[in-house]
C-alpha positions in Angstrom: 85.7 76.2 191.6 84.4 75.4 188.1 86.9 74.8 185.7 87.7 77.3 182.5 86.1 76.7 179.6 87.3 77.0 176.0 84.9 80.4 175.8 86.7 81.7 178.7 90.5 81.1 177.8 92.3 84.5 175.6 93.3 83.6 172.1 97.1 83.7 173.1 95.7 80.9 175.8 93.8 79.1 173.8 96.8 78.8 171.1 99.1 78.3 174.2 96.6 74.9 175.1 95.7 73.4 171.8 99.8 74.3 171.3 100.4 71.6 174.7 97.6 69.1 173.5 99.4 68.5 170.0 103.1 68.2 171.7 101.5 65.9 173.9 100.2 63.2 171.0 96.1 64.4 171.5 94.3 64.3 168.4 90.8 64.3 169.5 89.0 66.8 171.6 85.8 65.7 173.7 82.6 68.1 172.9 81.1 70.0 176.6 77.9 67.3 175.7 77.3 64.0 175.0 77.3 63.1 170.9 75.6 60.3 170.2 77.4 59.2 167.2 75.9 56.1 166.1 72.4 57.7 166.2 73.8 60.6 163.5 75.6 57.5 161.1 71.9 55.6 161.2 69.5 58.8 161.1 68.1 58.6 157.6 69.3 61.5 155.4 67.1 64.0 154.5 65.0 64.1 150.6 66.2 66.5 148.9 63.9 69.0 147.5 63.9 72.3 145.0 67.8 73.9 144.5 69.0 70.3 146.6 68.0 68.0 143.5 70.8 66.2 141.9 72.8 68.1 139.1 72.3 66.1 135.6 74.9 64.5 134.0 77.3 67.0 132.6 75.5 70.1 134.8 77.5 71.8 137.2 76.1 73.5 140.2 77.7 76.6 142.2 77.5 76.2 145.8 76.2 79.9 147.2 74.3 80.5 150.3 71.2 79.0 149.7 73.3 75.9 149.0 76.4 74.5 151.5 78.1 71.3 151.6 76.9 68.9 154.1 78.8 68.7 157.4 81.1 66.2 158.1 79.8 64.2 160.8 82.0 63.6 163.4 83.0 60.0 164.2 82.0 59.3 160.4 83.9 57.5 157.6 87.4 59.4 157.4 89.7 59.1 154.8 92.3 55.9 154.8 95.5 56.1 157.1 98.9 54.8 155.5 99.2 51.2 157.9 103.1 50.2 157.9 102.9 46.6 156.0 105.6 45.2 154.1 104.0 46.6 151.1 104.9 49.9 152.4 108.7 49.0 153.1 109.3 47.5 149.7 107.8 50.7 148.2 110.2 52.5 150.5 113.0 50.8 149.0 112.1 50.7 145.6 112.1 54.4 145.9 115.4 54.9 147.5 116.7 52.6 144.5 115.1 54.6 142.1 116.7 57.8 143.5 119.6 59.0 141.0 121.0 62.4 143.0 120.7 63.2 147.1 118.8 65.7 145.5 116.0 63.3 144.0 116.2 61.3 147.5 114.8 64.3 148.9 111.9 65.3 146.6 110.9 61.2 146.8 110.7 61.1 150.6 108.6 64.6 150.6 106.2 62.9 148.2 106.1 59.3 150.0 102.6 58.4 151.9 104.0 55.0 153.0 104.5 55.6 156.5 101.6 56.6 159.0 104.4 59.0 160.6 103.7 61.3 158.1 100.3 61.9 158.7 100.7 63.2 162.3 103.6 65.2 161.9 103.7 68.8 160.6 107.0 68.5 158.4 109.2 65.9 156.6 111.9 66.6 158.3 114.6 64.5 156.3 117.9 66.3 155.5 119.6 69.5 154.9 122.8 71.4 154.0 125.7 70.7 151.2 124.5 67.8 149.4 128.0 66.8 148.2 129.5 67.3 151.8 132.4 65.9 153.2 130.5 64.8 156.5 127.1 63.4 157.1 126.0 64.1 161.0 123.0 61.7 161.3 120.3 62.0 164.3 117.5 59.8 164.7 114.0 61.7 164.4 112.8 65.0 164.8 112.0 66.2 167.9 109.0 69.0 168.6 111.3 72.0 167.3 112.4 70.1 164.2 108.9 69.5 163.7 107.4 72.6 164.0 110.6 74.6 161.8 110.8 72.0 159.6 114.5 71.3 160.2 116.6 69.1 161.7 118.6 69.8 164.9 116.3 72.9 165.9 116.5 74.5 169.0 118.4 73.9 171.7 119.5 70.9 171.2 120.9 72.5 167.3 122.8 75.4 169.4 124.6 72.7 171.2 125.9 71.1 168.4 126.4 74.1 166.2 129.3 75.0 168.6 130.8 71.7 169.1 131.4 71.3 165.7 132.8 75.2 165.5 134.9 74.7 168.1 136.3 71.9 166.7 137.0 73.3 163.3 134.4 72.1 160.8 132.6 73.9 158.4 129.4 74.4 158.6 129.1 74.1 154.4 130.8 70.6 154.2 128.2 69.1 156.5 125.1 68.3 155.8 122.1 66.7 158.6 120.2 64.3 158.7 117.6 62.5 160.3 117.2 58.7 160.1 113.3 58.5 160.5 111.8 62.1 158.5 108.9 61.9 160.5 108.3 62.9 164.3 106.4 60.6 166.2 103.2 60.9 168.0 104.0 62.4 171.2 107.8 61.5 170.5 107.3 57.9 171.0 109.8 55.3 170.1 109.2 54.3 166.1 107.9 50.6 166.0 109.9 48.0 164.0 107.8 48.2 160.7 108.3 52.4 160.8 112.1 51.6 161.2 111.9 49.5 158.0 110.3 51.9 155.9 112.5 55.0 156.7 116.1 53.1 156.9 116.5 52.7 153.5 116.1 56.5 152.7 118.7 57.6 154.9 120.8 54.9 154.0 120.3 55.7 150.4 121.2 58.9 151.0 124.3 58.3 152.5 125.3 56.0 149.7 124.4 58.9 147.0 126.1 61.8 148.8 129.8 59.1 149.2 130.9 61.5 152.4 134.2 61.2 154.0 132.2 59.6 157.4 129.5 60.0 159.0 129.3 61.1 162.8 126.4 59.3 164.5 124.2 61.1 166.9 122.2 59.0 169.3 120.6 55.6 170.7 118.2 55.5 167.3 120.4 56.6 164.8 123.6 54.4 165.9 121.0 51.1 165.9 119.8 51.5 162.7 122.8 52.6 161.0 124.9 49.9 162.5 122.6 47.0 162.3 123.9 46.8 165.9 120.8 45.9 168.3 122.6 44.3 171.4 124.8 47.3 172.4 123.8 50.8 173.2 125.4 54.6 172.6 126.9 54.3 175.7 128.6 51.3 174.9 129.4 52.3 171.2 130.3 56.1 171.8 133.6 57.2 171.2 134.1 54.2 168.3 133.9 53.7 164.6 131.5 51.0 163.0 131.0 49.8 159.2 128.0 51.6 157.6 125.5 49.1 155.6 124.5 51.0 152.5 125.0 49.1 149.4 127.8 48.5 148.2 129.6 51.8 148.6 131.8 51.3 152.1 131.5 54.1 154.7 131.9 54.3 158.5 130.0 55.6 160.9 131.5 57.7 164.2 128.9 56.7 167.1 128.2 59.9 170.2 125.9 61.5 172.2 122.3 63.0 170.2 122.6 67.5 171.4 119.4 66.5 173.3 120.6 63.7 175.6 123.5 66.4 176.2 120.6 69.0 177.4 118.6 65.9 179.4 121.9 64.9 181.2 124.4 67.7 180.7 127.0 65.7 182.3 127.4 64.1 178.5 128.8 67.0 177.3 132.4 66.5 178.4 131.9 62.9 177.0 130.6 64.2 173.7 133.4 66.8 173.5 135.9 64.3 173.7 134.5 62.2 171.3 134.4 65.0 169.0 137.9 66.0 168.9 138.8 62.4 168.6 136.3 62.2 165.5 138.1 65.8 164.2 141.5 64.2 164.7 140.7 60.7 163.2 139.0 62.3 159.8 142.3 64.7 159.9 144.7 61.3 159.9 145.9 62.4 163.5 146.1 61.0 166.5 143.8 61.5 169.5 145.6 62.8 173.0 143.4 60.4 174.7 144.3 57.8 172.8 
């Protein structure tokens, strides 16, 4: 059976495919025939002749039919990709110093194009809610919903955590979310070291700007890099409070379960749970049943 081609799939099908190429990290789609690229880079260009001859200085020239801009060649020169280099990460930082307000944080991080994450990702996907809240709850990177809504904690994964912390009597305007890295990764890899280095200092910035009450801690990612802790994991730090590192200003940090490793392995949601009411009973001055 010959397989479909791209002039045989349905609109909704063809959106439905490019749709599972672009979750999956594919960013460059074979042609049905051979391209032989280095021939078209070393193929001399053409003279130009009549309406194609060069505009004198101060001329301009409106491009109509009889005149188009040249096609891109594929596999040509393409415009330079931020490469993470400690360049980048004192940029990052000098930025997240400048930053007066959570509010200027925010704008800055939109506008950075110091991390190759960026560049591959639909959104900046950064924070959002009460920017003077009471509570901070920190994840570590978008995931494909975030992405695509341009919000953190989409989906899923969001409506999980939008009723734990109902249930256990916060409100929703005295939090405000976060993501540690603003950018998802290509197919939702892990971030390498140097991406870590650039984006840390925004969220931690952030955190020291917006002075909350704590910060609950959501995730593997998130727990690391907020902690400084590399050793131990979220299943060995659940349930527990660590010292925040952001400047000067002292905060703590409340480490569980990220909503998606609850939808993975829904077995962490009684394990979450409980560390939520102990987190609503410790920020209250109360004591935990459990404990």
């Amino acid at each position: 059976m010959k397989p479909a081609s791209a002039d045989d799939l349905l609109p909704d099908e063809l959106a439905a495919l490019m749709h599972f190429y672009a979750e999956a990290g594919i960013s460059w789609l074979l042609e049905d025939h051979a391209v032989d690229r280095f021939a078209e880079l070393s193929a001399p260009a053409s003279p130009q002749t009549g309406s194609g001859a060069p505009a004198s200085a101060g001329e301009t020239r409106a491009v109509g039919s009889a005149e188009r801009p040249a096609r891109v060649v594929a596999g040509g020169p393409v415009p330079p990709v931020a490469v993470p280099d400690a360049e980048a990460v004192e940029s990052a930082r000098g930025l997240a110093a400048a930053a007066a307000t959570a509010g200027d944080l925010i704008a800055a991080v939109g506008g950075f194009a110091g991390c190759n994450l960026k560049f591959s990702a639909r959104h900046t996907v950064f924070a959002a809610g009460n920017l003077s809240a009471r509570f901070i709850v920190a994840g570590g990177l978008p995931a494909a919903e975030d992405d695509r809504e341009g919000a953190p904690f989409s989906g899923a994964p969001g409506r999980i955590l939008e009723r734990m912390v109902a249930c256990a009597g916060f409100d929703p305007a005295e939090l405000l979310m976060l993501n540690v890295i603003p950018w998802r990764t290509p197919g939702d890899r892990a971030p390498t070291v140097r991406e870590v280095e650039i984006c840390a200092p925004f969220a931690r910035r952030l955190i020291e700007l917006v002075r909350p009450d704590a910060v609950l801690v959501l995730g593997n990612l998130a727990v690391r890099i907020l902690s400084g802790e590399t050793k131990g994991g979220i299943h060995a730090m659940r349930g527990t409070w660590f010292d925040l590192s952001v400047g000067e200003t002292p905060s703590r940090g409340f480490a569980t379960f990220h909503p998606e490793e609850m939808v993975a392995t829904p077995a962490c949601k009684r394990l979450a749970w409980l560390d939520m009411l102990r987190f609503r009973a410790s920020v209250d001055g109360l004591a935990h049943p459990m404990d």
